[in-house]
C-alpha positions in Angstrom: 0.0 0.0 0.0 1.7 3.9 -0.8 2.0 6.0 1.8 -0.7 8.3 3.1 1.7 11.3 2.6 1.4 10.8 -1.8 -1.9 10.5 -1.3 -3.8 13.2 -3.3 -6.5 13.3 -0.4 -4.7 15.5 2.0 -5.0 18.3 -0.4 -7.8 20.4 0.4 -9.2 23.4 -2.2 -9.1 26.8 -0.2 -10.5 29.1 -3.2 -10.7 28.9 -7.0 -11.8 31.5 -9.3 -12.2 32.7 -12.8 -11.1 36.3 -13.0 -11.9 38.4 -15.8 -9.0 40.2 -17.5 -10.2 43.6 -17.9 -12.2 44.3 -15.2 -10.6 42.0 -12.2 -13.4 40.9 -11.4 -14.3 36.5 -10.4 -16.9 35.3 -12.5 -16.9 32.0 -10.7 -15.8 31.8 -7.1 -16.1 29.8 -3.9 -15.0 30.8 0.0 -15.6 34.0 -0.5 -12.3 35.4 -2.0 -12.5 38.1 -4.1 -10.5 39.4 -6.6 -10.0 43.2 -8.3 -7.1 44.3 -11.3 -5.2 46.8 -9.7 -2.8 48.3 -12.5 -2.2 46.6 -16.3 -1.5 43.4 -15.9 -1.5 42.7 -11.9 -4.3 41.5 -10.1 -5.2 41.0 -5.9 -6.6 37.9 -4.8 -7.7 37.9 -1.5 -9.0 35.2 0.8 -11.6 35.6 3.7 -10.4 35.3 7.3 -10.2 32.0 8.5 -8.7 31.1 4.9 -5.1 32.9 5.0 -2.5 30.6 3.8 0.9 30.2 5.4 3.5 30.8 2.7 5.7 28.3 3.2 2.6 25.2 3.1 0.3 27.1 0.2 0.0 26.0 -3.7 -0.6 28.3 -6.3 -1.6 27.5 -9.6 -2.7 30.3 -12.1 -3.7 29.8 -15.8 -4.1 32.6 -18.1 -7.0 32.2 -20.8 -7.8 34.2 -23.5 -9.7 37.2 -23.5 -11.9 36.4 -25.8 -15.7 36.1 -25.2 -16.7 34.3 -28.3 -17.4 30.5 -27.9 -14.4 29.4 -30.1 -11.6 31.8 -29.6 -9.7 33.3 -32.8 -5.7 32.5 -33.2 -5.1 36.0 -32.5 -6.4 35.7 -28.8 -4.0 32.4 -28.0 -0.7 34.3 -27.4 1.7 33.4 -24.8 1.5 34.7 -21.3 3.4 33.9 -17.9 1.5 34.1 -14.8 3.7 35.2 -11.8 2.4 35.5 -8.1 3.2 37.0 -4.8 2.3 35.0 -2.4 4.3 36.8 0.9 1.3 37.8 2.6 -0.9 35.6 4.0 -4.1 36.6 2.9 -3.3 39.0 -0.2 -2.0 37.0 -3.2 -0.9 39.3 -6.1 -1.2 38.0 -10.0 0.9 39.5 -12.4 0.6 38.3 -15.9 3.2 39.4 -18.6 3.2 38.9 -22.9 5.2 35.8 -23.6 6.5 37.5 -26.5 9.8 37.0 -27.3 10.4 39.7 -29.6 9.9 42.2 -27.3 12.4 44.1 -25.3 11.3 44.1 -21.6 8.7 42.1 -19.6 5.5 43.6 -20.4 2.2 43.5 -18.1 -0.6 42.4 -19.8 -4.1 42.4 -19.0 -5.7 38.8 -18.9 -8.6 36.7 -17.7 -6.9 33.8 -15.7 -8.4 30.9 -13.4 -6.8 30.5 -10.0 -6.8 27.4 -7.5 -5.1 27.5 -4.1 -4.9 24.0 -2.3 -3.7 23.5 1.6 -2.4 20.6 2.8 -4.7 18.7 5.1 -1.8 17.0 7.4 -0.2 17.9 10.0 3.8 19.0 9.4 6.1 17.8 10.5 8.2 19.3 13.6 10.0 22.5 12.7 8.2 22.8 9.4 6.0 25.5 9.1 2.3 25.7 10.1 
C-alpha cells in the first residue's frame, strides 16, 4: 500500500476563481475570495479570514485564458502569457501576468482573464516545518 503522505486526499481546495482580464473581477468563485485588477497586468486575490495561507505550506496554480468572449476563440487571442504571483502575505495574493513575446524588449504587463486554484495541505507538518 503507498504511503498516506502521496496521497492526493490530504490536499484540500481553499478558493478557485475565474477572474476576468479587464475588469478584475471573479466570475466564478467559492470561500468567499474576491479578486479586483489593480494596474495593467497585476491582479489581488484575496481570501476571507479563516482562509489565510501560510507561505511556506500554500499551492498556487494560475492559468491565463484568453480574452476572448466568443465561444471558439480566434488564433489572434491564443498568445503566450506567464503568470507570476506574490504569495508573501498571507491573505493577499498578487497576480501579475506578462506577454510571452519574445520579440519584445522588456517584460511587459498584460491584462488577462486567468483561473486561480489555491490548495492547503490537510496533514499535520512535521516538527519545525511551518504551520
Amino acid at each position: 500500500m503507498p504511503s498516506l503522505g502521496f496521497s492526493g486526499s490530504n490536499l484540500a481546495t481553499v478558493a478557485y476563481a475565474e477572474v476576468d482580464g479587464t475588469a478584475g473581477a471573479s466570475t466564478v468563485t467559492n470561500s468567499g475570495v474576491t479578486t479586483t485588477r489593480s494596474a495593467a497586468g497585476t491582479y489581488v486575490v484575496v481570501l476571507p479570514t479563516g482562509l489565510t495561507q501560510n507561505v511556506g505550506r500554500d499551492l498556487i496554480f494560475v492559468t491565463p485564458k484568453t480574452n476572448n468572449t466568443d465561444t471558439q476563440p480566434s488564433p489572434t487571442g491564443l498568445v503566450a502569457k506567464m503568470a507570476v504571483v506574490d504569495d508573501t502575505l498571507e491573505a493577499t495574493k498578487t497576480i501579475a501576468i506578462f506577454s510571452g513575446d519574445p520579440t519584445l524588449a522588456a517584460s511587459t504587463r498584460i491584462d488577462s482573464s486567468f483561473s486561480i486554484l489555491i490548495l492547503r495541505t490537510t496533514i499535520a507538518p512535521p516538527t519545525g516545518a511551518p504551520a
